[in-house]
N, CA, C and O atoms as CSV, one atom per row, in Angstrom:
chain,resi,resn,atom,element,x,y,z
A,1,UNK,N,N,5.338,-2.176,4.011
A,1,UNK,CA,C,5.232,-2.726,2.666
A,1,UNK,C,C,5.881,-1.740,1.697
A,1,UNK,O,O,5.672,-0.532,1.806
A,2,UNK,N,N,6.610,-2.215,0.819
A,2,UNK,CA,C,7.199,-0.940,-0.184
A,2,UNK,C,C,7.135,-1.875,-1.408
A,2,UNK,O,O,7.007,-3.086,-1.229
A,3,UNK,N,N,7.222,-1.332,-2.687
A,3,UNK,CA,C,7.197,-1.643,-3.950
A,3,UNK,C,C,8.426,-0.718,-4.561
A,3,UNK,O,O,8.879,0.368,-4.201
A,4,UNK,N,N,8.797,-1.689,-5.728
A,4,UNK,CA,C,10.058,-1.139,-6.224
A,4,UNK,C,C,8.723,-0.652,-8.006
A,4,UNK,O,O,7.854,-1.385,-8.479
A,5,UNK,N,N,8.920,0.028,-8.235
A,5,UNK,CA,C,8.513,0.619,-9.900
A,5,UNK,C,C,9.923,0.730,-10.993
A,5,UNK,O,O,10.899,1.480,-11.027
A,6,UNK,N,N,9.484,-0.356,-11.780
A,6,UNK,CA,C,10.913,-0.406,-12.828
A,6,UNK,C,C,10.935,0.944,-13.573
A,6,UNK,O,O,12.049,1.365,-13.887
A,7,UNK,N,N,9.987,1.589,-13.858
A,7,UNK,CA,C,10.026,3.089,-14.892
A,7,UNK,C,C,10.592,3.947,-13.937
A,7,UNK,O,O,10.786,5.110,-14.289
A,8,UNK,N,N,11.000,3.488,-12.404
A,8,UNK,CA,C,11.493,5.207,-12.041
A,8,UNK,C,C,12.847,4.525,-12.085
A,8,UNK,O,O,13.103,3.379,-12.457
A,9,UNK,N,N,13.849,5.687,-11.522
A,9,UNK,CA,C,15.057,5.879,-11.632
A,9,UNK,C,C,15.838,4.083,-10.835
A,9,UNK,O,O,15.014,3.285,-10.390
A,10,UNK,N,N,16.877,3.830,-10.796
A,10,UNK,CA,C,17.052,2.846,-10.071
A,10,UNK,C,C,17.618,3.122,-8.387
A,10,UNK,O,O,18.516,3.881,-8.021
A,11,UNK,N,N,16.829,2.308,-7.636
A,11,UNK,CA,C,17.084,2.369,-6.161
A,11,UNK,C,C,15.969,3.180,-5.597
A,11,UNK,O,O,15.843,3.278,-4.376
A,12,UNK,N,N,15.071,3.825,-6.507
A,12,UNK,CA,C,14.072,4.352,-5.694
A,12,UNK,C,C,13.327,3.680,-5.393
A,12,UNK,O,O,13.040,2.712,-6.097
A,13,UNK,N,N,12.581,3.990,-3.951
A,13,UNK,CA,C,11.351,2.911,-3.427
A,13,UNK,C,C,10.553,3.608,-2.684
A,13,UNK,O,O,10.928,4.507,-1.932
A,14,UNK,N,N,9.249,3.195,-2.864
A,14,UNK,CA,C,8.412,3.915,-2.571
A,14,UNK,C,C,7.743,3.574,-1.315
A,14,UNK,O,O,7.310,2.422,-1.312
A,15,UNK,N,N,7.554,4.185,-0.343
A,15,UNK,CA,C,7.358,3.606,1.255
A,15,UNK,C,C,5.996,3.914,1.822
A,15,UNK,O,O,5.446,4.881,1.295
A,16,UNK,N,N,5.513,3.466,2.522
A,16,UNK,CA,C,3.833,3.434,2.420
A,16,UNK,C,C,3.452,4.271,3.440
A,16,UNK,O,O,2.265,4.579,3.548
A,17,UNK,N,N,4.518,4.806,4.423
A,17,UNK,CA,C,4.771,6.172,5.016
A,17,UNK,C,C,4.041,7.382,4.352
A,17,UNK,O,O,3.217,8.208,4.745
A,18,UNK,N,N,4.779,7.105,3.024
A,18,UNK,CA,C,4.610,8.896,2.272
A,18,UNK,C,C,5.817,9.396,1.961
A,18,UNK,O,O,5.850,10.427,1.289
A,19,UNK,N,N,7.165,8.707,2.428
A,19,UNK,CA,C,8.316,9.350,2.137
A,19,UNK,C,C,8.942,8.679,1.426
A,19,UNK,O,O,9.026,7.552,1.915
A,20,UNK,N,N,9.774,8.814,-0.100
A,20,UNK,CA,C,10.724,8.207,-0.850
A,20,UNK,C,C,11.797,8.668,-0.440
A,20,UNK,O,O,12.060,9.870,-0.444
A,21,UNK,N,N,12.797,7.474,0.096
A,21,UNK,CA,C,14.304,6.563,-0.217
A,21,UNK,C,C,14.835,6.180,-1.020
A,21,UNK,O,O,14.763,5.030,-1.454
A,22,UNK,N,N,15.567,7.143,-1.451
A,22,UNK,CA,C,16.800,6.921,-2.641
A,22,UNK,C,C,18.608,6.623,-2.015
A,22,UNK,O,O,19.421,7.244,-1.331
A,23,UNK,N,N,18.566,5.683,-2.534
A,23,UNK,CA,C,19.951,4.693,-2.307
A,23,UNK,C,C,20.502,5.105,-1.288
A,23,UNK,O,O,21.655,5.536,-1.309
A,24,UNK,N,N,19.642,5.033,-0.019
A,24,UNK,CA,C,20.455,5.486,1.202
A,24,UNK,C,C,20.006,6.713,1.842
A,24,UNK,O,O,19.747,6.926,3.027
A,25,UNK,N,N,19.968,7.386,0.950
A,25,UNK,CA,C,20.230,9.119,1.005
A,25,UNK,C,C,18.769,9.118,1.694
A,25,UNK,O,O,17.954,8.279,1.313
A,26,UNK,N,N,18.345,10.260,2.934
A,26,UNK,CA,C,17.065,10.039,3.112
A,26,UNK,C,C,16.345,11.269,2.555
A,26,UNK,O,O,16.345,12.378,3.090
A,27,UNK,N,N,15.745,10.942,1.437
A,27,UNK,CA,C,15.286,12.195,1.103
A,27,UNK,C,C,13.874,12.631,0.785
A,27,UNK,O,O,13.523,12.443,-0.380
A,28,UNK,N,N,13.154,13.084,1.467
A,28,UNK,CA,C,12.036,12.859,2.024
A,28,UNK,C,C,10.873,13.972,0.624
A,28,UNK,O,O,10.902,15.113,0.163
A,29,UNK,N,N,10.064,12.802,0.476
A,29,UNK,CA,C,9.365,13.547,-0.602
A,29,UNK,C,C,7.583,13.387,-0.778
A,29,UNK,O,O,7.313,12.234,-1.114
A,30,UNK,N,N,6.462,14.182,-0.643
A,30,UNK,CA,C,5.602,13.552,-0.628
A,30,UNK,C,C,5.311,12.924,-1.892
A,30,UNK,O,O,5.706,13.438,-2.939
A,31,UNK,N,N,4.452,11.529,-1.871
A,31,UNK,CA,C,4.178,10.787,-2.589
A,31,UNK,C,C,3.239,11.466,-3.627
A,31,UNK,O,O,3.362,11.221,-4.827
A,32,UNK,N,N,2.108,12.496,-3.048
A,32,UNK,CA,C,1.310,12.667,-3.595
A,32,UNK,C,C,1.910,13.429,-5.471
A,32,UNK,O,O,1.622,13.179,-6.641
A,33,UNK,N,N,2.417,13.962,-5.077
A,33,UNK,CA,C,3.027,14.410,-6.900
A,33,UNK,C,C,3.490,13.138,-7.284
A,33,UNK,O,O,3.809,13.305,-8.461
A,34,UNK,N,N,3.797,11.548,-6.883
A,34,UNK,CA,C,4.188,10.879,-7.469
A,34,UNK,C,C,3.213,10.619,-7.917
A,34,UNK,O,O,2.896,10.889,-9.076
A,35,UNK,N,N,2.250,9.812,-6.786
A,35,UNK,CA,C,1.258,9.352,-7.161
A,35,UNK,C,C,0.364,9.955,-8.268
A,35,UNK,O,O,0.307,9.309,-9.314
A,36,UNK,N,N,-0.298,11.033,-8.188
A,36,UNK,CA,C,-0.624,11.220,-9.312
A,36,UNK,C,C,0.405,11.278,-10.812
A,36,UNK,O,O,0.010,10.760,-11.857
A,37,UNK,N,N,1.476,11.841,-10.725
A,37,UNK,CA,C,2.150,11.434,-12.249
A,37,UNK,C,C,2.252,9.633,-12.527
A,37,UNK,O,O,2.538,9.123,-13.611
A,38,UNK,N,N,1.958,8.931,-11.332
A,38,UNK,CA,C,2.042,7.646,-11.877
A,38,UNK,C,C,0.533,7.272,-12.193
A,38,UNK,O,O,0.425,6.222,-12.826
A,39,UNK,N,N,-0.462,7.813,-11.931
A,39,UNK,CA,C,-1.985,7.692,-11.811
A,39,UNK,C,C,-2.333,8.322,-13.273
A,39,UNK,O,O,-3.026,7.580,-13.971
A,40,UNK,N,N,-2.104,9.099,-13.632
A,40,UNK,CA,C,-2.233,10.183,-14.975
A,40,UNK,C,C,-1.351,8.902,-16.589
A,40,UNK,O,O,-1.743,8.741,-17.744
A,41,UNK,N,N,-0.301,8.377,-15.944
A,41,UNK,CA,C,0.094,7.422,-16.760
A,41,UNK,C,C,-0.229,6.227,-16.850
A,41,UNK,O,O,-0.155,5.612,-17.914
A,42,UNK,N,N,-0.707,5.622,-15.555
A,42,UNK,CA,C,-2.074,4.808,-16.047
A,42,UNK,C,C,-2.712,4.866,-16.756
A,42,UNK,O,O,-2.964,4.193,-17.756
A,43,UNK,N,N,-3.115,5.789,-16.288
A,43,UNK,CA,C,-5.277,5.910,-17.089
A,43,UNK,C,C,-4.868,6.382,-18.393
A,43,UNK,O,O,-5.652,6.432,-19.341
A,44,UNK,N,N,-3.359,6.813,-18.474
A,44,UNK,CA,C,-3.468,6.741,-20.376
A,44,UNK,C,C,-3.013,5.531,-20.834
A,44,UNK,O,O,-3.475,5.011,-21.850
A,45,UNK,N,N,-2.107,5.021,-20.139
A,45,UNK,CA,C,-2.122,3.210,-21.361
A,45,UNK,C,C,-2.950,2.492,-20.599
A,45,UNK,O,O,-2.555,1.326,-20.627
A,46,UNK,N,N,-3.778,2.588,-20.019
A,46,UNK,CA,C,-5.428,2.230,-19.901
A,46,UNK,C,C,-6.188,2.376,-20.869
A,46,UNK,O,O,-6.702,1.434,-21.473
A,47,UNK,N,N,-6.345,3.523,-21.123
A,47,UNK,CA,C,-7.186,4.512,-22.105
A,47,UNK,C,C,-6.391,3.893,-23.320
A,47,UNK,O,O,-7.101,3.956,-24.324
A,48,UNK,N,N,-5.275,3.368,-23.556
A,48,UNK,CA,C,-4.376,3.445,-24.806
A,48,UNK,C,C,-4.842,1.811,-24.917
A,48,UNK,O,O,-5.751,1.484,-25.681
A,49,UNK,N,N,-4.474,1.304,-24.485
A,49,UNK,CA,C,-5.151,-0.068,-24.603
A,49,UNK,C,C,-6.495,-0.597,-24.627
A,49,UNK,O,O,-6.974,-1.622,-25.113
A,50,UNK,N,N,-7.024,0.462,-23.912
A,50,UNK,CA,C,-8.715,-0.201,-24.215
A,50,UNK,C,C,-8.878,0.042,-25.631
A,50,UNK,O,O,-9.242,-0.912,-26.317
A,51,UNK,N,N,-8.600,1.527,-26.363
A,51,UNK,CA,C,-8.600,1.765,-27.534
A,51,UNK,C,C,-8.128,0.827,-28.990
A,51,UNK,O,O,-8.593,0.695,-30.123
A,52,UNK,N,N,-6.723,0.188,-28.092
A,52,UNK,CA,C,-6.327,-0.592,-29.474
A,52,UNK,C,C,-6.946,-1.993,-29.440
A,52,UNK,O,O,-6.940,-2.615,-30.502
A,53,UNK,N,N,-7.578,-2.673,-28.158
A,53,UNK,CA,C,-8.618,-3.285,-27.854
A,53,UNK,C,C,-9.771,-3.410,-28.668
A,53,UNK,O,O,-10.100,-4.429,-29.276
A,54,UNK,N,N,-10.578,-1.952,-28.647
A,54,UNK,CA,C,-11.464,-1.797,-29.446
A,54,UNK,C,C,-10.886,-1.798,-30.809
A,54,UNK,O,O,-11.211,-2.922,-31.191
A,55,UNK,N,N,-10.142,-1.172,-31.922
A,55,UNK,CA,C,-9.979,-1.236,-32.909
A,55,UNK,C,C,-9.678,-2.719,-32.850
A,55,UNK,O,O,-10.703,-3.082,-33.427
A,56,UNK,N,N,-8.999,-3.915,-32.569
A,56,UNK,CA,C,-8.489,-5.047,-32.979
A,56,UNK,C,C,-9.920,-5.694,-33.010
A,56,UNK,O,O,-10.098,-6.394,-34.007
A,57,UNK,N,N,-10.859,-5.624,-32.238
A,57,UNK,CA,C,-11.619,-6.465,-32.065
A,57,UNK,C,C,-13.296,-5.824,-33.100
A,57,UNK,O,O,-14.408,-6.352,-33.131
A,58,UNK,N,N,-12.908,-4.827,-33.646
A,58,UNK,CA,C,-13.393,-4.324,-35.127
A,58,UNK,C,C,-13.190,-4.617,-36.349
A,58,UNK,O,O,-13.737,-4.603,-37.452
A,59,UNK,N,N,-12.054,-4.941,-35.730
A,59,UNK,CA,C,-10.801,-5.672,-37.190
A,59,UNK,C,C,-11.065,-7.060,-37.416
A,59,UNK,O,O,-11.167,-7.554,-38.539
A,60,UNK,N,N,-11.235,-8.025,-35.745
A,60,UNK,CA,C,-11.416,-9.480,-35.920
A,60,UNK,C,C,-13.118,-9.445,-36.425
A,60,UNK,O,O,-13.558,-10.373,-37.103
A,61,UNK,N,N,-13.994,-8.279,-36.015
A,61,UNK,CA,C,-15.353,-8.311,-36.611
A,61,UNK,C,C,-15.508,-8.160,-38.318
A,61,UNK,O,O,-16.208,-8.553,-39.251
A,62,UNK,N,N,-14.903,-7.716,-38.161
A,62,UNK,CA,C,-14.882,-7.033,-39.931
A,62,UNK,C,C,-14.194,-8.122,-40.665
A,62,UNK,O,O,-14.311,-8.024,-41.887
A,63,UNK,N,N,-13.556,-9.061,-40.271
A,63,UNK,CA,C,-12.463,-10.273,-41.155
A,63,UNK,C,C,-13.698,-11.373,-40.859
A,63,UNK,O,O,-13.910,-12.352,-41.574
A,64,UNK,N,N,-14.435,-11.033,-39.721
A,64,UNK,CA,C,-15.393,-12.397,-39.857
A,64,UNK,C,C,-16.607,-12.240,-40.777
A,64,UNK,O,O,-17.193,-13.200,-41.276
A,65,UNK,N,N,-16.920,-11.030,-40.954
A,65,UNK,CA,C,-17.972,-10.982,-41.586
A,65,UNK,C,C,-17.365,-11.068,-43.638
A,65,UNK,O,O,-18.198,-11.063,-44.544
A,66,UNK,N,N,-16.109,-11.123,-43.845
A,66,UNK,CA,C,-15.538,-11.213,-44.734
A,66,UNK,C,C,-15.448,-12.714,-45.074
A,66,UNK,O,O,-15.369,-13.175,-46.212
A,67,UNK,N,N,-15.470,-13.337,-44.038
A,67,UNK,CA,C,-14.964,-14.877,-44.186
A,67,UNK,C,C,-16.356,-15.706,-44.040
A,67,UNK,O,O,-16.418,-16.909,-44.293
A,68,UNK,N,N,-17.570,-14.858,-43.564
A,68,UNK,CA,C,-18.400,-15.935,-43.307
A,68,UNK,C,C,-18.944,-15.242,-45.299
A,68,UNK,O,O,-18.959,-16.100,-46.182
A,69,UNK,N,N,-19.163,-14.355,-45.527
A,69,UNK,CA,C,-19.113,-13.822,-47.085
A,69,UNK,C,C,-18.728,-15.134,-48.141
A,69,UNK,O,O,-19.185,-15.893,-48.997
A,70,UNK,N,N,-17.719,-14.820,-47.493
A,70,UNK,CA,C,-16.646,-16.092,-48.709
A,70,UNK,C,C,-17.323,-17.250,-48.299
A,70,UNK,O,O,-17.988,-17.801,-49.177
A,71,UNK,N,N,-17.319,-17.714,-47.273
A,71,UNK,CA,C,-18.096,-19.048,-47.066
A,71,UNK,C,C,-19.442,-18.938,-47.703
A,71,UNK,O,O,-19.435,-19.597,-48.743
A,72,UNK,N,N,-20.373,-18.475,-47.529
A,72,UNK,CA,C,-21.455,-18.346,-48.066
A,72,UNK,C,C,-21.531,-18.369,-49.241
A,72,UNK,O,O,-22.557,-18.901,-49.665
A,73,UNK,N,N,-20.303,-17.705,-50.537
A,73,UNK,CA,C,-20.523,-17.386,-51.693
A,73,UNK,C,C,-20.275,-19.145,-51.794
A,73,UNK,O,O,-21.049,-19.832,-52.460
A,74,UNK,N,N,-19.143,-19.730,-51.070
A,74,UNK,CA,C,-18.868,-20.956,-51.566
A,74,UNK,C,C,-19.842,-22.021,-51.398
A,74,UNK,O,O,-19.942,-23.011,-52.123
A,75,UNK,N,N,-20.426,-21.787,-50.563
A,75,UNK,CA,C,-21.266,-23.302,-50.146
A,75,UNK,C,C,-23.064,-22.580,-51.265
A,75,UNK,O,O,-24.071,-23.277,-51.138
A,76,UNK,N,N,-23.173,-21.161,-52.274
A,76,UNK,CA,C,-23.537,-21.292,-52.636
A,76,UNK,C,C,-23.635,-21.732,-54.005
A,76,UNK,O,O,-24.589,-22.050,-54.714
A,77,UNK,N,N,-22.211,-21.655,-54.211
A,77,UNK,CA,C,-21.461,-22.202,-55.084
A,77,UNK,C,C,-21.935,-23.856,-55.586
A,77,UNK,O,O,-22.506,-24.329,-56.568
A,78,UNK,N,N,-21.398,-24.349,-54.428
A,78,UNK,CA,C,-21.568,-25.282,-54.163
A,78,UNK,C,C,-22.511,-25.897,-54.553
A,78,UNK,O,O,-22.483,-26.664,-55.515
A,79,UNK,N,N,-23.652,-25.606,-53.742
A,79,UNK,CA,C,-25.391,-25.695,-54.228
A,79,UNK,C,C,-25.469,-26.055,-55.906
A,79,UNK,O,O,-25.693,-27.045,-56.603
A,80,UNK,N,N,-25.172,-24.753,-56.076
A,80,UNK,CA,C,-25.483,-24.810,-57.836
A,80,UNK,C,C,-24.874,-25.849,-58.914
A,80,UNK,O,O,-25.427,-26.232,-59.945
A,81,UNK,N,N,-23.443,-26.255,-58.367
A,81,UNK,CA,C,-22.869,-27.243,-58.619
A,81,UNK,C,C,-23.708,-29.075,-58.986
A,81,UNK,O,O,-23.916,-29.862,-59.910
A,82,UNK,N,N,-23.959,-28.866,-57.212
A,82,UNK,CA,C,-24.905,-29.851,-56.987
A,82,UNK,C,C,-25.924,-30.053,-57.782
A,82,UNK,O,O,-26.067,-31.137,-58.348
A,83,UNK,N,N,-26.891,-28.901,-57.960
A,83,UNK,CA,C,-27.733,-28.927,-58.650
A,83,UNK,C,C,-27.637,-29.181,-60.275
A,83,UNK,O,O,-28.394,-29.916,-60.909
A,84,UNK,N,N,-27.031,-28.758,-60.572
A,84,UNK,CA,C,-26.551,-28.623,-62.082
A,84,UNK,C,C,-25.956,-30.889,-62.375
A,84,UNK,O,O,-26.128,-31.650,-63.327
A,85,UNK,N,N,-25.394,-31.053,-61.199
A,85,UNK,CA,C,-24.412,-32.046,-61.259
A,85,UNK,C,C,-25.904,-33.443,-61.261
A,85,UNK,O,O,-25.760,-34.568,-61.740
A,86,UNK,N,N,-26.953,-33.023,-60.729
A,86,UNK,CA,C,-28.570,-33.753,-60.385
A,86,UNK,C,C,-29.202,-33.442,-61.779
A,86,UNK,O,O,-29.500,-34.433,-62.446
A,87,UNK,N,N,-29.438,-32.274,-62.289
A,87,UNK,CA,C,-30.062,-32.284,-63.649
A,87,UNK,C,C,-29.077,-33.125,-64.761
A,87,UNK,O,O,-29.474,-32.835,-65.890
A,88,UNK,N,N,-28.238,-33.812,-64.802
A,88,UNK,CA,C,-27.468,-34.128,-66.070
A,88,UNK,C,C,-27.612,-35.762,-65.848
A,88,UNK,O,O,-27.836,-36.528,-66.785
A,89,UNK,N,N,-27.450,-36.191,-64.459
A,89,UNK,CA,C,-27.344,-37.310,-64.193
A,89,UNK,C,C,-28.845,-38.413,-64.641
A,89,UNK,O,O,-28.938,-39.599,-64.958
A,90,UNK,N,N,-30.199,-36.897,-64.397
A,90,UNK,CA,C,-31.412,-36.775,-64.543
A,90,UNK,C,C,-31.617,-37.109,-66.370
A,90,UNK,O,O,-32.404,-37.935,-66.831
A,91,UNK,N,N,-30.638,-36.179,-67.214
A,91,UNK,CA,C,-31.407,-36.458,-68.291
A,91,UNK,C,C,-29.891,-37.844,-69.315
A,91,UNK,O,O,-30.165,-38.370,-70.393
C-alpha cells in the first residue's frame, strides 16, 4: 500500500516498508523523521482548527444572543403597541 502526500516534494512516495522512493532513484530513508514532522503538523492544524472552531462558534453564540435581544425588544414593542392600540379603541 503506498500513499502519495501533495505537501511533499513531487514523485515522492511513501512505502509501508519504511523506505521512501524518489522518482526512481532508490533512496532509502527511515520514515520515522517523516512521520513525526508530518504528525507534529497535524496536531497543529488540528489544534489550529479546533481553535478557529471554537472562536466561530462564540461568534455564532454571541450574534444569537444579539438577535434573540432584538427580537425580544421587538415583540416587546409590539405588546405595547397592542396594548396602547386596545385602550383607544376602548375609550
Amino acid at each position: 500500500m503506498y500513499c502519495k502526500f501533495p505537501d511533499l516534494p513531487f514523485g515522492v512516495f511513501i512505502a509501508s516498508k519504511g523506505f521512501v522512493f524518489s522518482r526512481g532513484d532508490k533512496m532509502l530513508v527511515s520514515t520515522d523523521a517523516i512521520d513525526r514532522e508530518l504528525q507534529a503538523r497535524l496536531l497543529k492544524e488540528t489544534s489550529d482548527l479546533y481553535a478557529r472552531k471554537q472562536k466561530l462558534e462564540a461568534d455564532i453564540r454571541s450574534l444569537d444572543a444579539v438577535n434573540n435581544s432584538i427580537q425580544d425588544t421587538e415583540a416587546l414593542r409590539d405588546i405595547e403597541v397592542h396594548k396602547v392600540n386596545i385602550l383607544c379603541r376602548q375609550n
